[in-house]
KEKE-3310 file (N, C-alpha, C; in steps of 0.2 Angstrom, whole numbers, plus 5000, padded with zeros to 4 digits):
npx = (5281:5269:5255:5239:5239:5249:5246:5250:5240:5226:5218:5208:5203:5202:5190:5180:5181:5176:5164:5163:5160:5163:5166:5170:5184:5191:5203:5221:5233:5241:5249:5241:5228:5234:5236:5226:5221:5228:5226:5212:5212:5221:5213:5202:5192:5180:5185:5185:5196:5195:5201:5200:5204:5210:5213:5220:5227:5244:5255:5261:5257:5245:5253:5257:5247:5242:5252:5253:5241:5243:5254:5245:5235:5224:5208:5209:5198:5198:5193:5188:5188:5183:5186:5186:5175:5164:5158:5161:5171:5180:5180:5188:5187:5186:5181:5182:5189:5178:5168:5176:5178:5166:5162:5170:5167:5154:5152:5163:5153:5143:5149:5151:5141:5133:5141:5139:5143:5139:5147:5155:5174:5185:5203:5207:5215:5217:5224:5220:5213:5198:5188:5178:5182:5181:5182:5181:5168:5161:5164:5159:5144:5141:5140:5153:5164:5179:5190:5200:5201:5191:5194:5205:5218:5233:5244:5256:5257:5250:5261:5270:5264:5261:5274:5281:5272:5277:5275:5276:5273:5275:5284:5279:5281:5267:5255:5246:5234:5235:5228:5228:5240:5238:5233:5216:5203:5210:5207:5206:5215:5217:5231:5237:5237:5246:5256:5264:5264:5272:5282:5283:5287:5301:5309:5309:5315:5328:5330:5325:5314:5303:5292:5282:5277:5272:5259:5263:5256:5258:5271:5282:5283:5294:5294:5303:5307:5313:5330:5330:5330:5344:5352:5343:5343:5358:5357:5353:5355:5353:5340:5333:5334:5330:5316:5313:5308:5293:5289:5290:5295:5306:5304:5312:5306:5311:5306:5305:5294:5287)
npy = (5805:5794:5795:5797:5790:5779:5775:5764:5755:5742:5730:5725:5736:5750:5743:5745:5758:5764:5759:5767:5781:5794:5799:5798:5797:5788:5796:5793:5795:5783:5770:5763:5769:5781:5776:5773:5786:5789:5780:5781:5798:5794:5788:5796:5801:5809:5815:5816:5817:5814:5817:5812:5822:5821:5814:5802:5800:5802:5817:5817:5810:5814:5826:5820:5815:5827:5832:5821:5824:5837:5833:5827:5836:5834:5837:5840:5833:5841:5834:5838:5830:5823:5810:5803:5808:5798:5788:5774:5773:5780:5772:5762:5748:5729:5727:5742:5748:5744:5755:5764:5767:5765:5780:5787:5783:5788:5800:5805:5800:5806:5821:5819:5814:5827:5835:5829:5819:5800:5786:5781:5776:5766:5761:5746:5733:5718:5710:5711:5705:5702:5692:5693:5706:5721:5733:5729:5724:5737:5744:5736:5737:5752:5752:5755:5754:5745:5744:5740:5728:5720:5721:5710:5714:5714:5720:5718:5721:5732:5739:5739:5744:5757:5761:5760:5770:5781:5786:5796:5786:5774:5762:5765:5762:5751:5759:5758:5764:5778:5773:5761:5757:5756:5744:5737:5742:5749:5768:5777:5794:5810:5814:5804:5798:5810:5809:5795:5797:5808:5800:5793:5798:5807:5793:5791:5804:5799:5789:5777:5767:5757:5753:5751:5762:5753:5755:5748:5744:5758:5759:5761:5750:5745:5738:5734:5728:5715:5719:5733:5729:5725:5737:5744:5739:5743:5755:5757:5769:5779:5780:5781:5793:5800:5799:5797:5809:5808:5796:5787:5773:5763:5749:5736:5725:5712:5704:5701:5713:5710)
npz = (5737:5733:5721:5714:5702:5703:5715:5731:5731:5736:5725:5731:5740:5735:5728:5737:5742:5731:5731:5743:5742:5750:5764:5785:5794:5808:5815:5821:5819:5820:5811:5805:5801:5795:5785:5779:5777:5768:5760:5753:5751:5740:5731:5727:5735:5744:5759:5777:5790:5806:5823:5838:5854:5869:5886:5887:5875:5871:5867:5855:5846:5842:5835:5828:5816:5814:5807:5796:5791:5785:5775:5768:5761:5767:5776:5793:5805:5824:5839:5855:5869:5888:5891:5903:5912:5911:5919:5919:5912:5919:5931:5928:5925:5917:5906:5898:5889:5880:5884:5883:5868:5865:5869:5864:5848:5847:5848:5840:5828:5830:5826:5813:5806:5810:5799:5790:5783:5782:5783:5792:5794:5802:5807:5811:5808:5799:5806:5817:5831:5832:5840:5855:5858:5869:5864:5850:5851:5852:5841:5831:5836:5834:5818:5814:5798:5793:5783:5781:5789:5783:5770:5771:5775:5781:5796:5793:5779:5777:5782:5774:5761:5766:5766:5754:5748:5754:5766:5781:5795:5791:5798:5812:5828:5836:5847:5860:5871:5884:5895:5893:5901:5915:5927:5926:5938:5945:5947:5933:5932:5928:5931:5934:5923:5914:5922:5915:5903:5903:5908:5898:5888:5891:5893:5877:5875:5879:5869:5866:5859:5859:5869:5886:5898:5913:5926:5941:5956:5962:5957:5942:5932:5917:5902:5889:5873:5865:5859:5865:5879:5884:5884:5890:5905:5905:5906:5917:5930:5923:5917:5928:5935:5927:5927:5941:5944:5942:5945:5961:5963:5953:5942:5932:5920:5915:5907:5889:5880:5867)
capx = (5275:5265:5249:5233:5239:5252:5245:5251:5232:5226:5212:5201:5204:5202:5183:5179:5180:5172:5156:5161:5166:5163:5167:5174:5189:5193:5211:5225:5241:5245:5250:5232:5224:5236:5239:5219:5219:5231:5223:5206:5214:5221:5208:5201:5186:5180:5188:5187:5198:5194:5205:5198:5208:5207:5218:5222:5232:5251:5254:5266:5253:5240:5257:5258:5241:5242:5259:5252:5238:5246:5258:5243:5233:5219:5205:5209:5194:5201:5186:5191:5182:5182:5182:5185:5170:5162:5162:5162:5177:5186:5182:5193:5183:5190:5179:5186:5189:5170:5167:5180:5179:5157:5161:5173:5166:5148:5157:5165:5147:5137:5152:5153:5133:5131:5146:5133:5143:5135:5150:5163:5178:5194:5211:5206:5217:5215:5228:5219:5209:5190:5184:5174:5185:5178:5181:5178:5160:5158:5163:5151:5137:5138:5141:5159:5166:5185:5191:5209:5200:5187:5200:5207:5223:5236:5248:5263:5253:5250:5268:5274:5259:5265:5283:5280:5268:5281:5272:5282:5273:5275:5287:5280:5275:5262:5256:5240:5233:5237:5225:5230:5246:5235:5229:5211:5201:5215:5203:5210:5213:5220:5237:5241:5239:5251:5265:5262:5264:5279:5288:5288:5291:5308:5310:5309:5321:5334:5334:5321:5307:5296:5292:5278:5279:5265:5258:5262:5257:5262:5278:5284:5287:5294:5294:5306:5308:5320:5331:5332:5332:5349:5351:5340:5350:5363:5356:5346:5353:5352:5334:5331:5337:5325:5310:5311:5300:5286:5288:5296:5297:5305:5306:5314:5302:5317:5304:5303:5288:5284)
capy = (5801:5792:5799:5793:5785:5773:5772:5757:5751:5735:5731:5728:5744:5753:5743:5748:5766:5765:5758:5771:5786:5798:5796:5802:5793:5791:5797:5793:5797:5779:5767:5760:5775:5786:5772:5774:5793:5791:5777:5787:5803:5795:5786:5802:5800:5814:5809:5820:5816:5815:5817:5811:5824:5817:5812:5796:5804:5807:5822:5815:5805:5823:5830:5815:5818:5835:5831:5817:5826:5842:5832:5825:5840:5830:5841:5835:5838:5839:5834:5839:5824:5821:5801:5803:5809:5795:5784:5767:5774:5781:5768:5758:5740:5726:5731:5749:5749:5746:5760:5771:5768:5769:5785:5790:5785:5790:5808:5807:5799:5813:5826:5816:5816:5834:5837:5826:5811:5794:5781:5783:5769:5766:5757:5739:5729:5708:5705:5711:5698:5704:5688:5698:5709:5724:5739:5729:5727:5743:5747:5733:5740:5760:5750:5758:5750:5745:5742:5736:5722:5720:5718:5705:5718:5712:5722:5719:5722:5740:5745:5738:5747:5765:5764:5761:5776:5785:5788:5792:5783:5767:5758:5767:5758:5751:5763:5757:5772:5778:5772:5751:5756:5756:5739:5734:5740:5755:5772:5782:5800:5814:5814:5798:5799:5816:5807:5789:5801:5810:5796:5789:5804:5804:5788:5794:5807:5793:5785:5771:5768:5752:5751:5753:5763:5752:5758:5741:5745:5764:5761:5762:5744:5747:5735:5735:5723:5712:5723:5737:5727:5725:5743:5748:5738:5745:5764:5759:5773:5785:5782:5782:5799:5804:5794:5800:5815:5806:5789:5787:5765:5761:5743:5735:5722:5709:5697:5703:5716:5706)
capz = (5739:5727:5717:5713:5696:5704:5723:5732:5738:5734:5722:5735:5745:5729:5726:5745:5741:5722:5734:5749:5740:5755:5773:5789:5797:5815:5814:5827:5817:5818:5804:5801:5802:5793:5778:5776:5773:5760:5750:5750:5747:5733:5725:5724:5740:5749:5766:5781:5796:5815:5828:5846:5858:5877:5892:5883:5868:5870:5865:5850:5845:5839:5831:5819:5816:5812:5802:5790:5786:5780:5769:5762:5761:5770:5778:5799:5813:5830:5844:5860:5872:5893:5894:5913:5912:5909:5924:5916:5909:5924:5935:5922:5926:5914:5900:5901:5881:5876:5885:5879:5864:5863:5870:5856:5842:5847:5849:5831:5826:5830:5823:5806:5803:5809:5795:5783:5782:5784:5784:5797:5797:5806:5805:5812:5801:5797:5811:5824:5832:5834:5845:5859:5863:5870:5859:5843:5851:5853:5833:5828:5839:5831:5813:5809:5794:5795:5779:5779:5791:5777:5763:5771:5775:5786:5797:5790:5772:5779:5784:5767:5757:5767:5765:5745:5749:5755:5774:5789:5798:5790:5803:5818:5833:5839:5852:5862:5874:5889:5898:5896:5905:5921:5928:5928:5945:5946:5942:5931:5934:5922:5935:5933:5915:5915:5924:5913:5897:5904:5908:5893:5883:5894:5889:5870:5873:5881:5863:5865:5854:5857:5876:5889:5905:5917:5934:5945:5965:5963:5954:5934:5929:5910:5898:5884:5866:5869:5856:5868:5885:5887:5884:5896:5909:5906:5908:5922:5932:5918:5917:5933:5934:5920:5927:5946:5947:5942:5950:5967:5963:5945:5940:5923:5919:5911:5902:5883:5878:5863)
cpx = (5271:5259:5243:5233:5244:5250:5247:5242:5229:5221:5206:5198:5200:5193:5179:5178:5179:5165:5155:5164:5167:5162:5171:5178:5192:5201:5216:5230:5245:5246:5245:5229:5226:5236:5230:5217:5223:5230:5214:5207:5216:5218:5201:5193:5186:5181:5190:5191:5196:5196:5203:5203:5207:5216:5223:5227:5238:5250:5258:5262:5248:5245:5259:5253:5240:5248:5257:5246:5239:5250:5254:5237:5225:5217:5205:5205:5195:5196:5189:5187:5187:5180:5183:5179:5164:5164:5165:5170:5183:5187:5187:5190:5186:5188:5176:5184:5183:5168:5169:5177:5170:5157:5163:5170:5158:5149:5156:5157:5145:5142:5151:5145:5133:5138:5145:5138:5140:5140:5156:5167:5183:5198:5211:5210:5216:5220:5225:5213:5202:5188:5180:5179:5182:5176:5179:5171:5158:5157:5157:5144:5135:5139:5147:5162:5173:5187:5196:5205:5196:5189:5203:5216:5228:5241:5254:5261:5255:5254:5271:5272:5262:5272:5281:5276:5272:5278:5277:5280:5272:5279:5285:5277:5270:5258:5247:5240:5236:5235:5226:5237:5244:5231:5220:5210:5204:5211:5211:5209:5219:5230:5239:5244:5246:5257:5265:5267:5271:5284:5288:5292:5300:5313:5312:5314:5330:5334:5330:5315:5302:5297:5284:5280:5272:5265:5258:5263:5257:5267:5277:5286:5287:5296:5296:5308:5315:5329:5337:5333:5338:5354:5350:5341:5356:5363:5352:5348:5351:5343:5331:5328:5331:5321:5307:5307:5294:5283:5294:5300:5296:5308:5308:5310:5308:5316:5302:5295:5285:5280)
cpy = (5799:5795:5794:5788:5779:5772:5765:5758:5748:5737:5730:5732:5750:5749:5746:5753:5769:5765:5764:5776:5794:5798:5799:5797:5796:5788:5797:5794:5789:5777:5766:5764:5779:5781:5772:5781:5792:5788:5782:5792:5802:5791:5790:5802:5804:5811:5816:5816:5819:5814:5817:5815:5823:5815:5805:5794:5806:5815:5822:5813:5812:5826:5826:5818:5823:5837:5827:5821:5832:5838:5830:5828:5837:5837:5836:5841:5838:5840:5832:5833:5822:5815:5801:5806:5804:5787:5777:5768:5776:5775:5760:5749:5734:5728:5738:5751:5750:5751:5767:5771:5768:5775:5790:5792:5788:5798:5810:5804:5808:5821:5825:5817:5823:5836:5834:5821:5804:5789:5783:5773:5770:5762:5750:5737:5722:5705:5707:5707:5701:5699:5693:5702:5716:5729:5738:5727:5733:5746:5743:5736:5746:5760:5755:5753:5751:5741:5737:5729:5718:5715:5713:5707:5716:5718:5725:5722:5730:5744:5743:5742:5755:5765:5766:5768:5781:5788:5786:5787:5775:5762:5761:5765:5756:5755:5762:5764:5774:5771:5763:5752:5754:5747:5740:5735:5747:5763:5775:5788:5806:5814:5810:5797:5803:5811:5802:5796:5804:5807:5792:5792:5806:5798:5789:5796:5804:5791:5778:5772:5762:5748:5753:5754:5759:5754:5750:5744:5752:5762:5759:5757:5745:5741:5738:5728:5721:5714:5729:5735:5727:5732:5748:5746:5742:5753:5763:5766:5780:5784:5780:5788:5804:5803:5798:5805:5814:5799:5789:5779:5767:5754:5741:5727:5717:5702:5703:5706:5712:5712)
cpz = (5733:5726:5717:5708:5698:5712:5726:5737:5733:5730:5729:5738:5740:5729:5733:5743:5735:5727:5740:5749:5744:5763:5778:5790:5806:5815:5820:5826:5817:5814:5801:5799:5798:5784:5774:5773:5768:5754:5749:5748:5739:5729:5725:5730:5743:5756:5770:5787:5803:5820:5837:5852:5866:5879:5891:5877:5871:5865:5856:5843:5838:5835:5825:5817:5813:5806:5797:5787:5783:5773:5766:5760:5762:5775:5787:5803:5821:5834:5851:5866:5880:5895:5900:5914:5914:5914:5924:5915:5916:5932:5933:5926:5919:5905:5897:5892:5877:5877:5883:5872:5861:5865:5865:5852:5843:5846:5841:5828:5824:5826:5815:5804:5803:5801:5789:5779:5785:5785:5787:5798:5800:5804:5807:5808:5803:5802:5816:5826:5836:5838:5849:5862:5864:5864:5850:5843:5848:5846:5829:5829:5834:5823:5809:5804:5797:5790:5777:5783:5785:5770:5764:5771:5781:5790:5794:5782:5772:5778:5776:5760:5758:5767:5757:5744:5750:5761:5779:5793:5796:5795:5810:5823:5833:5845:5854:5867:5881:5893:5898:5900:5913:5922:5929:5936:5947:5942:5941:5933:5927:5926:5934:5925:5911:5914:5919:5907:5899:5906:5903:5888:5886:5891:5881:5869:5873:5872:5862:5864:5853:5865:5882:5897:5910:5923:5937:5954:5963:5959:5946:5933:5921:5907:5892:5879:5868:5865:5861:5876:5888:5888:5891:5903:5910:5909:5914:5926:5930:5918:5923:5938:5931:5923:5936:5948:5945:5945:5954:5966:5954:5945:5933:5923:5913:5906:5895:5881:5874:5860)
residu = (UNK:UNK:UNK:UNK:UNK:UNK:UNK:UNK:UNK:UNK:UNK:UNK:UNK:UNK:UNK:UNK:UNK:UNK:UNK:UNK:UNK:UNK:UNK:UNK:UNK:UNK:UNK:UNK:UNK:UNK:UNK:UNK:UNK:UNK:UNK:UNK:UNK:UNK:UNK:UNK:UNK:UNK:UNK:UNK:UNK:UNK:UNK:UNK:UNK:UNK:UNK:UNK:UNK:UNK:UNK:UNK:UNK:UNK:UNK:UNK:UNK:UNK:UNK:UNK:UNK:UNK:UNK:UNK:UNK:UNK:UNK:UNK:UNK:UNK:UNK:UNK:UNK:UNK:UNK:UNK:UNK:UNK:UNK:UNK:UNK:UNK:UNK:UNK:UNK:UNK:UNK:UNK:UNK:UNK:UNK:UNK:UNK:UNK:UNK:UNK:UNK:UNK:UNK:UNK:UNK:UNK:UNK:UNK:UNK:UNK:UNK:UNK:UNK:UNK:UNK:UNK:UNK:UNK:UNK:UNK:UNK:UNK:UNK:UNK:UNK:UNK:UNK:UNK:UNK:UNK:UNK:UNK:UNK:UNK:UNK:UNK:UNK:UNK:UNK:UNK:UNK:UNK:UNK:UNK:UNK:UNK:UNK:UNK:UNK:UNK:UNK:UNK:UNK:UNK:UNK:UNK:UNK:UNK:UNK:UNK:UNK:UNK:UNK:UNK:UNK:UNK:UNK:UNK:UNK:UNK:UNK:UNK:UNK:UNK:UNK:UNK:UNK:UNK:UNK:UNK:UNK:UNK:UNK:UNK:UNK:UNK:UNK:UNK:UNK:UNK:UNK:UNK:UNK:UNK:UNK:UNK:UNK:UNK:UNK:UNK:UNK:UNK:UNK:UNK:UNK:UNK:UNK:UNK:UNK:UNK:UNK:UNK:UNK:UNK:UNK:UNK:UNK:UNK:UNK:UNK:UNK:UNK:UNK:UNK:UNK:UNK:UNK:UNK:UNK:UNK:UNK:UNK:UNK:UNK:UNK:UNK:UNK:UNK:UNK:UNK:UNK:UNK:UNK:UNK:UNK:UNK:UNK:UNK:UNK:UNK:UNK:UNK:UNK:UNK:UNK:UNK:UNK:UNK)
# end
């Protein structure tokens, strides 16, 4: 893994944490997130990590998490948090997200000042398209910074940045939450989430790695990358087999995930 003297991170990452040399991060194990603790750890920034624990979070998800930040001897805070709680949030209404994610980061807020830091950012990067979309409301609103968007850092930049970095999780999916697996108008409920979570973990164990289990009607319509589609054809009764104790209706959704 690279050091502080050869780190792959850009110069302007590097002037960002000249200007923001102490900060919390709200940590999710993903690429974004994980490629952020490692350039501030190495351009020497005191950087605590915050781990949002909730109904929302695979379980996979918390054990990267817990996994990248030992490899980089990064101090991680795990905040145990009930967004079902939170009605806005459980009655999942279209802009479901703003409210999850004002619930979040208010959470990590209030952890990160009580633990006397003042700048909290996260993993946004330059491909993801801020318009009005809910949850990047809600980061503008509580003024988290999001640097790699900032720098002008794109996606693919990222995964290219953490391979040279030497981070597992430099090619690892995309992985949105549970909770978009469920349509709009559909509450959520911690049950639902369960069975969602353990059918894809199933899935997992089958051998496939870039897919969504979604709630349609009651049943498991899954979406797979056009890569693994013809695969998951051909297993359909093998994963159906896997998939049954948690959904009575499974569907193979045969248009490309994208």
């Amino acid at each position: 893994m690279a050091n502080g003297t050869n780190a792959a991170v850009p110069e302007a990452l590097r002037q960002f944490f000249r200007e923001h040399p102490r900060m919390a991060l709200a940590f999710s194990g993903g690429t974004d997130s994980a490629y952020l603790l490692y350039a501030a750890t190495a351009c020497g920034c005191e950087v605590r990590a915050y781990y949002a624990r909730s109904a929302f979070q695979p379980a996979f998800e918390r054990a990267d998490a817990r996994r990248l930040a030992e490899q980089l001897s990064a101090e991680l805070r795990e905040i145990p948090l009930d967004v079902l709680a939170v009605e806005a949030v459980r009655r999942n209404p279209a802009d479901r997200c703003y409210h999850c994610k004002r619930a979040i980061f208010s959470a990590l807020l209030r952890e990160a000042r009580a633990d006397g830091f003042d700048v909290v950012i996260d993993g946004t990067n330059a491909s993801d398209d801020a318009g009005d979309r809910p949850g990047m409301r809600a980061l503008r609103e509580l003024r988290v910074l999001s640097p790699l968007r900032l720098c002008g850092i794109p996606k693919a930049e990222v995964r290219a940045l953490s391979r040279q970095a030497g981070l597992f999780t430099w090619d690892k999916p995309a992985y949105a939450c549970l909770a978009t697996r469920v349509p709009a108008g559909t509450a959520l409920t911690a049950e639902l989430l369960q069975r969602i979570e353990t059918a894809e973990a199933a899935l997992f164990k089958l051998g496939f790695t870039d897919f969504r289990c979604r709630v349609y009607h009651g049943a498991a319509r899954l979406q797979f990358r056009s890569d693994q589609l013809e695969a998951a054809a051909a297993r359909r009764a093998e994963i159906r087999g896997a998939l049954s104790p948690h959904f009575d209706i499974i569907l193979l959704d045969t248009e490309d995930r994208g």
